[in-house]
N, C-alpha and C positions, 0 to 999 in steps of 0.2 A: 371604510375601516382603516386606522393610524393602525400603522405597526409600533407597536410599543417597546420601549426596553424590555417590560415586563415577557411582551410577547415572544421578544428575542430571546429573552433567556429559556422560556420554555420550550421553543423550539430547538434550542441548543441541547439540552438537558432530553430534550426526547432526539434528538441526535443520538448520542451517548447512546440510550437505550437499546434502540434499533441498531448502530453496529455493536455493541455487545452479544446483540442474537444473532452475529455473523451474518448480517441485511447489508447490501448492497443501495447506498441511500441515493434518491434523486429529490433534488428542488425543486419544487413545481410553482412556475408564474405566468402570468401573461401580461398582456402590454397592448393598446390599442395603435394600430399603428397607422395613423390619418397622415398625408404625403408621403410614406415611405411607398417607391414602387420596385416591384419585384419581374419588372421585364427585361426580358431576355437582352444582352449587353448594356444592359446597366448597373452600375455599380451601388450596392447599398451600404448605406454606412452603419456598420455593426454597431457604433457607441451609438449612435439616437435608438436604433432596436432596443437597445438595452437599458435605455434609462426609462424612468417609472414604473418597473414590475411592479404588478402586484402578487405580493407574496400570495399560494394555492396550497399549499401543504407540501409535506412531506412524503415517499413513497419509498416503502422499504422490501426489495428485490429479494428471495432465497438463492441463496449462491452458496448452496452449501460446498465442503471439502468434496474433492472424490472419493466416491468408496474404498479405494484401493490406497489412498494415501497414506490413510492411519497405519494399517500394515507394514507399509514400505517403512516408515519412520520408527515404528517397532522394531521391524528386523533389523534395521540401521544399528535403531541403539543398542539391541543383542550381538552386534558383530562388531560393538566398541565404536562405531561412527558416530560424530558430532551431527546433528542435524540441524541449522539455522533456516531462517525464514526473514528474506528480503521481499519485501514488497511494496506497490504505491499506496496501499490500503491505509484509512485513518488506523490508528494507535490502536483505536479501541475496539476495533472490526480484526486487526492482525494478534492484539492479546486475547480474543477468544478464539480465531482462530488455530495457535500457535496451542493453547491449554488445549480445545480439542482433539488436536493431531498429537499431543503429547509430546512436541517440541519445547514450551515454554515451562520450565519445573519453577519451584517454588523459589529459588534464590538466584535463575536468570534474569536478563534484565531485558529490555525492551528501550532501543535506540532510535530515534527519529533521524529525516535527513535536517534536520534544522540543528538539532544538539549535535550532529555530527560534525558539521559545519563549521559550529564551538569548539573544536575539538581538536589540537594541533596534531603532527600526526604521530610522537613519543605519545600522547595521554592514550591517543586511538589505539596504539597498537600493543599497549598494558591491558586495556578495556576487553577489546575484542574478543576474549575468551568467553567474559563472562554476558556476552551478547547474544542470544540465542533469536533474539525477533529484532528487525529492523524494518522501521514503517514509515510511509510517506518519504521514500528513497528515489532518487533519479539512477539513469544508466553509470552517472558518473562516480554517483554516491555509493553502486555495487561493485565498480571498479576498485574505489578506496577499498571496502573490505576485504575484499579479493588478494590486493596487496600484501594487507596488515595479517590478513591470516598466512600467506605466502612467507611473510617475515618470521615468522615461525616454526617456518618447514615445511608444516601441514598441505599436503595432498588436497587442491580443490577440488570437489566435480559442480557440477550444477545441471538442474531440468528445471524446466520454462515449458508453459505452455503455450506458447506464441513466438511468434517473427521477431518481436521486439527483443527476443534474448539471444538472438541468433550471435547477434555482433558481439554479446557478455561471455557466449561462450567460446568464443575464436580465442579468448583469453584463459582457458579453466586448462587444468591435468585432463578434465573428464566432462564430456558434456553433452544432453541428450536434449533435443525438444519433443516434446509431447503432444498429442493433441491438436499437431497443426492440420 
């Protein structure tokens, strides 16, 4: 089987789909793999693994919010707090995420770390208000926010539910890890 442009696109397009119902998506292929060996102190070479997949589908994971999120983000907003949403999550997986939890309203907007990148740091730091979802973000790219709301006055806190935020929050007003 040729993978087709046609093919491409619809597996794109059913990308899209799947993180819009806040799925967790994984690529599935395999690869036959004749000379490569996998003994102990020997080195494999990752680019010959990897070239000729054959594309196997798609596979779309429930990762829903925590039950208790939505709440938190409610009481947030009744005691006047901004609630944003940094995450490495595609665009499309973090704007339904963000309308679930009731973080993302009708006239925020939704920033990638690539448009941010565009983004000198006077334009970032006009913007940032009306940024309530930030997606497909690095460590360094939550830094920059952090800053640009900092430039402002504004009180950070932040929670992470892992290690990897450990070091984000050595940098916040406020900062809690969860879940580790």
């Amino acid at each position: 089987w040729e993978f087709t442009d046609s093919d491409r696109c619809r597996f794109l397009h059913s990308n899209v789909l799947l993180a819009n119902e806040v799925l967790r998506l994984l690529a599935m292929a395999e690869c036959f793999l004749y000379g490569v060996s996998f003994e102990e102190g020997k080195v494999t070479d990752d680019a010959k693994i990897e070239k000729e997949l054959i594309f196997l589908g798609l596979i779309g994971l429930q990762e829903p919010p925590r039950a208790e999120a939505k709440e938190a983000v409610a009481k947030c907003k009744r005691a006047g707090i901004k609630t944003v949403m940094i995450t490495g999550d595609h665009p499309d997986k973090a704007r339904a995420i963000g309308r679930e939890l009731g973080i993302l309203g009708k006239n925020d907007e939704i920033l990638t770390g690539i448009e941010l990148d565009r983004l000198d740091d006077a334009a970032f730091k006009e913007r940032v208000s009306r940024v309530s979802v930030s997606a497909r973000v690095t460590a360094e790219h939550k830094l920059s926010i952090f800053r640009a709301w900092t430039a402002q006055s504004a009180v950070v806190a932040m929670t992470g539910d892992g290690l990897n935020e450990a070091t984000d929050i050595r940098q916040k007003a406020i900062g809690t890890v969860i879940g580790v």
